[in-house]
N, C-alpha and C positions, 0 to 999 in steps of 0.2 A: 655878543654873538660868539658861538662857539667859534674855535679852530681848528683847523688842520682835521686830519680821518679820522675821530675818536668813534666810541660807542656816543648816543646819545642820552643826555640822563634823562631817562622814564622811570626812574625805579618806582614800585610799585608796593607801598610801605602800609597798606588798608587789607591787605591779608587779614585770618586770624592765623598768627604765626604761633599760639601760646598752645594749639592745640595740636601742631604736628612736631613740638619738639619732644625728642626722644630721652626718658630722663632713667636714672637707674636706682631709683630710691626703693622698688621694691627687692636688689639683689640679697640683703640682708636676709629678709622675710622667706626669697626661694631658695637659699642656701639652706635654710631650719629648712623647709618642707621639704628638701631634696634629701634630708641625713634622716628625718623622720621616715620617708618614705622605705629609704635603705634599710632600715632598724625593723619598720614593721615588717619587709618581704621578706627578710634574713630572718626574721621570727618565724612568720605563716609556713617557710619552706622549707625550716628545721626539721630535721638533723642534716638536710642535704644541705652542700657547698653552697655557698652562695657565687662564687666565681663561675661556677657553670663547670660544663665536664670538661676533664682533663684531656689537656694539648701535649703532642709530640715538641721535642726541642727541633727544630729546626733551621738551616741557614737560606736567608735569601739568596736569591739569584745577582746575577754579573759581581764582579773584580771589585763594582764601589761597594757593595753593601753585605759581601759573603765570609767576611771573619767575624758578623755579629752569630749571634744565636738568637732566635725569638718563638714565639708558641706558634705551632702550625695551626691546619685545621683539623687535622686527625691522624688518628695510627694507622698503618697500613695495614694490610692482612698478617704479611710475614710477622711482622711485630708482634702482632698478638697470639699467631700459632707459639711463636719461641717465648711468649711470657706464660701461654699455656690460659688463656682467655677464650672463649667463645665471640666468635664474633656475634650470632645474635643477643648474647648474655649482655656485650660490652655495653652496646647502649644504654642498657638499663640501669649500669650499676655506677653510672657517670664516666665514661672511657667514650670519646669521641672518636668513630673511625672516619679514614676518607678511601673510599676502593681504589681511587684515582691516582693516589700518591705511589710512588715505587721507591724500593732503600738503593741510592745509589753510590753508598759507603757501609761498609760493615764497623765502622765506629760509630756513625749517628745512629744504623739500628744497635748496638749494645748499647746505646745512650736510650734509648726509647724502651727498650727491652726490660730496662734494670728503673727506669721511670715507672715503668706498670707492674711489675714485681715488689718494686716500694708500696704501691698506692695499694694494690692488692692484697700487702701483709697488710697493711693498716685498715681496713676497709669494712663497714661491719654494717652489714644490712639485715636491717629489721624485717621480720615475717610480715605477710600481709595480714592474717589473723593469728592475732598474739595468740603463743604456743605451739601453734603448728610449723615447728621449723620444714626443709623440704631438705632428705638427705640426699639426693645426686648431684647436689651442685658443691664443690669447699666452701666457693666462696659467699655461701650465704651462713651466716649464723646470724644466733640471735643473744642479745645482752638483757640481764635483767635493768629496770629503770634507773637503778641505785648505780648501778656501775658507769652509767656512761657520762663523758666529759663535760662538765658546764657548758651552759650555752656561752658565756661570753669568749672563751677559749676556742669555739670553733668558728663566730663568728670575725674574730680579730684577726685570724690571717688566710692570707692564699693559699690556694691549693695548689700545691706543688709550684713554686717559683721556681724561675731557673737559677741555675748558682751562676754567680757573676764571674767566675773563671776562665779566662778564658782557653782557648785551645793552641798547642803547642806549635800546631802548622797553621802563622798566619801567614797571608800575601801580604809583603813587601812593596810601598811602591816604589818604583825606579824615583829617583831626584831628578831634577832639571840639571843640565850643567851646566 
């Protein structure tokens, strides 16, 4: 006879248990499909980034997490009049804006400023029909095929990383005493 308040033993061992166990033999398999996948998209949507359009540097909000730097959601307006950009151009030419956002420091806009000014020397958009370049915009030219960078060079790295430097005004936290 059992004792004292236990559970009592019912357990119930005529399940099929072999078919709800969760087993991880295929991560190998979706590792390869998941880099294949990336290889072909990064092909199909060559010569454009594969990182997607470029992010403002930015800092998070409150005292814990505002001496990092990370990629926003877009460039502001003012940003882009002082890099000398259109804003309906930007979209297209992979420059993410957000209306929403406002510069509330004149170092993170020259930080953003001299961000689009890099990308924008560098930046080299093909015609939509070969030859016809369109002259009222700079930032369109066109490269003959022979000149432009390997593919594996432009798929191997990010587009515009941020520099891991960081900024000479951090918060300090007070110590406990």
């Amino acid at each position: 006879m059992v004792k004292h308040n236990n559970v009592i033993p019912n357990l119930h061992f005529h399940k099929h248990w072999a078919g709800r166990v969760k087993t991880w033999f295929n991560q190998p398999a979706r590792k390869l499909r998941r880099r294949v996948a990336r290889q072909s998209k990064a092909a199909s949507i060559f010569p454009r980034p594969v990182a997607g359009s470029l992010r403002p540097a930015v800092r998070p909000p409150t005292a814990k997490y505002n001496m990092k730097t990370r990629l926003g959601r877009g460039f502001t307006l003012e940003e882009l009049k002082a890099a000398g950009v259109n804003v309906r151009v930007a979209s297209t030419i992979g420059i993410s804006v957000d209306r929403r956002r406002v510069n509330s420091s004149q170092e993170a806009m020259n930080v953003n400023v001299q961000r689009l000014k890099e990308y924008t020397s560098k930046l080299v958009v093909f015609p939509r029909v070969a030859g016809k370049v369109k002259k009222e915009t700079p930032l369109r030219t066109s490269l003959p095929p022979s000149s432009s960078p390997p593919l594996s060079s432009l798929l191997s790295r990010r587009l515009r990383p941020l520099s891991s430097a960081r900024s000479p005004r951090l918060r300090r936290r007070a110590l406990p005493t």
